[in-house]
Structure formats: structure tokens, C-alpha cells
N, C-alpha and C positions, 0 to 999 in steps of 0.2 A: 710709516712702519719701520721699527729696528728687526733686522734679520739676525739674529744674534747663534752665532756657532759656539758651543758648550765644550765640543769635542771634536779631534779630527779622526780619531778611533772608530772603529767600523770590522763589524763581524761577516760585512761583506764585499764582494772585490769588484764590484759592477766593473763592466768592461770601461762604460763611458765616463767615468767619475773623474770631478774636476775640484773635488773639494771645497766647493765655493769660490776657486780660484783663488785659495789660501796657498802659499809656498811651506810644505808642512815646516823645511828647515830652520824658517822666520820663529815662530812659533815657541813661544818659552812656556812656564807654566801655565796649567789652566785656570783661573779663576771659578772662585769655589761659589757656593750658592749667598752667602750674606754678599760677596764683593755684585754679584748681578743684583741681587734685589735694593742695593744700592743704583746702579745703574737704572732701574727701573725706576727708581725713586727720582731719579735725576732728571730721568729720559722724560713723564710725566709732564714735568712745571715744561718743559718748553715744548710741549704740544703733542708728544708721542702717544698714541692709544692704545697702540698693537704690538704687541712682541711677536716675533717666530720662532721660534726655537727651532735648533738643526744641528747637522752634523758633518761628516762623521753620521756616527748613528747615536743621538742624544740619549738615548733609553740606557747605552753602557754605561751611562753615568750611576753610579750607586745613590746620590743624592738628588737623581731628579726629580723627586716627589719632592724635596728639600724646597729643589730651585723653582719651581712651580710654585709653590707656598709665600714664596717670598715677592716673585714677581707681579703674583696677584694681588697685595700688598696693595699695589699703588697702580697695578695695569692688568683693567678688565679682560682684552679682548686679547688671548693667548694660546696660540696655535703651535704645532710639533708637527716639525718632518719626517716620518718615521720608518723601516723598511719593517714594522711590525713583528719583526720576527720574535719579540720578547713582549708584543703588549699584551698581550693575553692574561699573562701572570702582574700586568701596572694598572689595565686601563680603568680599572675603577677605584684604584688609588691616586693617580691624575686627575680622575674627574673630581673627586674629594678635595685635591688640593688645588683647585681655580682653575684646572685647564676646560679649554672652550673646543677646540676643535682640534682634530689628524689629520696631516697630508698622508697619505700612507702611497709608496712605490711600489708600485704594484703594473711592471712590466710584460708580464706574460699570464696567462691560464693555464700552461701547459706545459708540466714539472720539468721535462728533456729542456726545453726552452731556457723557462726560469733559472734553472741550476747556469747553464751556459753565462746568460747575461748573468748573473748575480754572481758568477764564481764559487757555487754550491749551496746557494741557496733553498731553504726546504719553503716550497709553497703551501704549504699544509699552515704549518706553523703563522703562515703569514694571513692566510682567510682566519687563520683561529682567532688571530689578534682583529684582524677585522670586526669578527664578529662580538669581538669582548668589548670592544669602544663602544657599537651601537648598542651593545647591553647595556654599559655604563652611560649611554644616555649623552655620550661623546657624537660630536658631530663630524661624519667622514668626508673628508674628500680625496678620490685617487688623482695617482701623479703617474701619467702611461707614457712613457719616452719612448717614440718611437724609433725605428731602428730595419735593416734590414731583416734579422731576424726574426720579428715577430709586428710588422706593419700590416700582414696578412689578418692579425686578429682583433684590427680595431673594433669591428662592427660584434665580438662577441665580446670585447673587455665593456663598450657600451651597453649593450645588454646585460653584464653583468650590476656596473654599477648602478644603472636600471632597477634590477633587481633588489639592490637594497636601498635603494634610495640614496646616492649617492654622488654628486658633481664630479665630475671628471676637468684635470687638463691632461691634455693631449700637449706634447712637447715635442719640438724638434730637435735634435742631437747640435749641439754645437761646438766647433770646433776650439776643447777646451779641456787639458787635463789629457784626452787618447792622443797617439799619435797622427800625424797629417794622414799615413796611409789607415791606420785603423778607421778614422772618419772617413774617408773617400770610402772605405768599404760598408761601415756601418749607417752611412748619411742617407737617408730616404726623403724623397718631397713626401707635404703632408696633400697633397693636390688631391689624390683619391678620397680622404677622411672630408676634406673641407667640399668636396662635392657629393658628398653623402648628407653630412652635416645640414646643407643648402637644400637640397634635395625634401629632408625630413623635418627641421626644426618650426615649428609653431610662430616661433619669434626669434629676433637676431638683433642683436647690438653691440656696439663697443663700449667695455668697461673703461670709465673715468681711470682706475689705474693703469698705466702701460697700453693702454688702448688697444685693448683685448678683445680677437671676435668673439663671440659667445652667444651658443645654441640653443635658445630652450625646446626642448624637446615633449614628444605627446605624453612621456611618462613621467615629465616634470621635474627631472632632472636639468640642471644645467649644465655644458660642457663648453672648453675655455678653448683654444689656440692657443699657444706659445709658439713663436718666432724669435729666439731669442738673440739672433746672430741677422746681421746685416739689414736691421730693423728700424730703422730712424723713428718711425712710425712709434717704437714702442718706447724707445728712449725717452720721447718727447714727453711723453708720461706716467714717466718712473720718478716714484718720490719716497726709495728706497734708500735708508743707510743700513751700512752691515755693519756686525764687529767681531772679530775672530777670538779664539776662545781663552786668551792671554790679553785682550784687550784695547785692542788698535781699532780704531775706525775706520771702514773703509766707504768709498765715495761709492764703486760700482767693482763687479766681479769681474769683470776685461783689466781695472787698475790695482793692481796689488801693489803697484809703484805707490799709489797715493791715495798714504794713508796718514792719520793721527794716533800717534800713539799716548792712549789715555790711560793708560795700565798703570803708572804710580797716582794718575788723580782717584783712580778708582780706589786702590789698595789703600792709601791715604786717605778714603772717604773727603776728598776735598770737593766738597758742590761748586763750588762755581770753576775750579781749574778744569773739572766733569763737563760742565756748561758750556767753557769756553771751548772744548774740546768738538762737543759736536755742531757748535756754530762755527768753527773754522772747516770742518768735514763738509757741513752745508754750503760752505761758500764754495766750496773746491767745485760741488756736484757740476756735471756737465755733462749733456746726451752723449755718449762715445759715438755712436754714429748717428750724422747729423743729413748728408747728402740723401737726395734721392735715390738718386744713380748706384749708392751701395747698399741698397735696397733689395732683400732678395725675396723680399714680400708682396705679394699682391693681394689688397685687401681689398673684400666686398665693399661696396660702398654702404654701410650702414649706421641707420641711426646712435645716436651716444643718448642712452637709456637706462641708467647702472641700476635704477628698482626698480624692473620690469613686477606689472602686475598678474 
């Protein structure tokens, strides 16, 4: 999978925001929508099937129906990270232009909350877009970061995505982007959720990618774990590249050190300097944490099952 960030731009202030672990300073122009669908073009011949589109919050983009059009071009399976607060008035011109499915962040139920973590965020606006993607026939999945703020509402953000039929990850805060003391204050174990999770889920396995626990639940939803920090476990299979929104490769979100910068093969439309681009990215990859011992995960011991029936 390419993780591809469009924009660093963001109509909201989440407390915990790490921007991909983009240094916004680094960052020159953005690359417009022919220079991706190029990239897509490229990404394809050596084996890429999936794009994600992110941010920032990719929806400012004035051309993202553009860059959707284009990426679908040459790559099916194309997903957006989104804090919905504009998809209401897009979702069913994305779904027109090849998009497949929404992460949509969606950290609280509970407007006092919401507004807090998100920096004035209106949650109204954000179920509206919810409910325009499942109109448009877009396939949802929420993205609930947990936090001390609102850790209290797992078992009702569950139930909600419940409610519309919609997979949940659940995410641990890592230390990435807030400051050392903002995380000691906002870091919560996920121990309560994963013993509820245990407790209620039908079925349980780790996903082939990143080696992800995941709940199937009585109302047939599935819901993920993310450990994303002191997780060897989960490094060990990540077979993610990213690339920021002027066009540097990056290995993994902890190395902003090391990267490739592809930004004149792109603009150049040169294929094979493109090529050789993301196979020197590939060579770099490497689990950042690899020890046990820096492990701040305890996983269930469960089967690896990625098409549960």
C-alpha cells in the first residue's frame, strides 16, 4: 500500500496530530492531481494496488475529485482519510470518481468533547458526512483514537459504528507530533477495550498486515487494535510506503530522516527514475522497533485468519 498525503492543510487542530510525521518546514509545493495519477501509474507496474489518500485533511483540496479520477486510472482499491467535516457536500462525487472506501476520525460522540479534541470541531457536520458516504454507496470505516478524554466512550462509539454497519480501529495515542507532557497526560492503555473486545467478539484474529488484533463482533462489524508505538510485533508486518504531499518517499512515519526524494522524477514524468525511486525506499524499509523488550504490547495469542468467514 502507498500512503500518499495530498495536503498538510487541516481545518482542524486535533490535539494529537502528528501529521504523518511530515516536518511541515521540509515540504515545498504540493503536487497537483496529473503529477499523482502519474505516481499511480508508476506505483501499479511494480506491484502497488492500493492507495490511501490523507492528510492534513485531503477534502481542502479543490481538485480531489480531480486526483481520485486520475488515481483510479491505474489503481482500484482507493481509500481517504478524512475528518468528514466537508464530505457531505463530496461524497457522492468521490464515489463517481473511483473512490472505494472512508477512514473517517471520528473521536468522540459528545459535541463538548469533540470540539476539545478537534480544536472546534462541529460534530454534526461530521455524522452528516458519515451519512452521505453510506448514501453514496462509499464504504465506512471509523478511526477512534483513544485518549484520556473520551477512553470512557468506547463501548458507545462501538455501538454506534454498530449501528451503521461500520469497522472500527481503535488507536493508541503515540508519542508523535504532541508534546512529551501532553502525551503522558493524554496516553491511556487500551487494556479496558481489549478486555471488552475478548469478552464479546464471535471471532478474533491477526490481520496479515501489521499483525492487527481484530474482533468480529455479534453485529458483524469488525474492529482493529492499533499499537502503533513500541510494537515490534506490528513493524514486523508493515508493508507500508508513504509519500508527502511534494513528493519524497518515506520508509515509515518514526523516519522523516529517510527518505527519497522523487519530486523532479515525478514532475518530469520520468518512469523509470519514479521506479528506481520507490525501489531504493523499499530497500531502506526496516521494522523501527524490532526487540521484544521495547514492546509495550501484549497480544492475545490468536490465530492469523485475514478472510474470516
Amino acid at each position: 500500500m502507498l500512503r500518499v498525503s495530498v495536503t498538510l492543510r487541516c481545518n482542524h487542530a486535533c490535539i494529537f496530530c502528528h501529521r504523518e510525521g511530515i516536518p511541515a518546514h521540509l515540504v515545498s509545493k504540493e503536487l497537483n492531481a496529473g503529477d499523482l495519477g502519474f505516481v499511480a501509474e508508476v506505483a501499479s507496474t511494480l506491484g502497488i494496488t492500493a492507495f490511501k489518500i490523507t492528510g492534513g485533511e485531503p477534502l481542502l483540496r479543490d481538485d480531489i475529485t480531480e486526483i481520485i479520477s486520475g488515481v483510479s486510472r491505474h489503481i482500484k482499491d482507493i481509500s481517504l482519510v478524512t475528518n468528514a467535516s466537508r464530505l457531505a457536500g463530496l461524497a457522492h462525487k468521490l464515489a463517481e470518481a473511483g473512490l472505494s472506501r472512508v477512514n473517517v476520525s471520528l473521536h468522540s460522540l459528545r459535541e463538548d468533547v469533540f470540539r476539545e479534541i478537534t480544536g472546534g470541531g462541529d460534530l454534526k457536520s461530521v455524522l452528516q458526512g458519515i451519512s452521505a458516504a453510506l448514501d453514496a454507496g462509499l464504504k465506512v470505516k471509523l478511526n477512534y483514537l483513544t485518549l484520556a478524554l473520551n477512553i470512557n466512550e468506547f463501548k458507545d462509539i462501538i455501538g454506534y459504528a454498530s449501528s451503521i454497519g461500520a469497522d472500527l480501529n481503535i488507536i493508541e495515542l503515540i508519542p508523535l507530533g504532541a508534546s512529551l507532557k501532553t502525551y503522558k497526560e493524554l496516553h491511556t492503555a487500551l487494556d479496558p477495550v481489549e478486555e471488552y473486545l475478548r469478552e464479546h467478539a464471535v471471532k478474533a484474529w491477526l490481520t496479515n498486515f501489521q499483525n492487527r488484533p481484530t474482533y468480529l463482533l455479534p453485529t458483524g462489524i469488525k474492529v482493529y487494535v492499533i499499537k502503533g508505538y513500541g510494537n515490534p510485533q506490528l513493524c514486523a508486518k508493515c508493508t507500508r510506503l508513504r509519500m508527502t504531499p511534494d513528493g519524497k518517499i518515506q520508509t515509515c512515519i518514526y523516519r522523516p530522516d529517510q527518505t527519497i526524494n522523487a519530486r523532479n522524477a515525478i514532475l518530469n514524468r520520468n518512469t523509470e527514475a519514479l521506479r528506481e525511486a520507490f525501489k531504493q525506499a523499499t530497500m531502506l524499509r526496516e521494522p523501527y522497533f524490532k526487540e521484544p523488550k521495547t514492546s509495550s504490547q501484549t497480544l492475545v495469542p490468536l490465530p492469523h485468519n485475514p478472510s474470516p468467514k
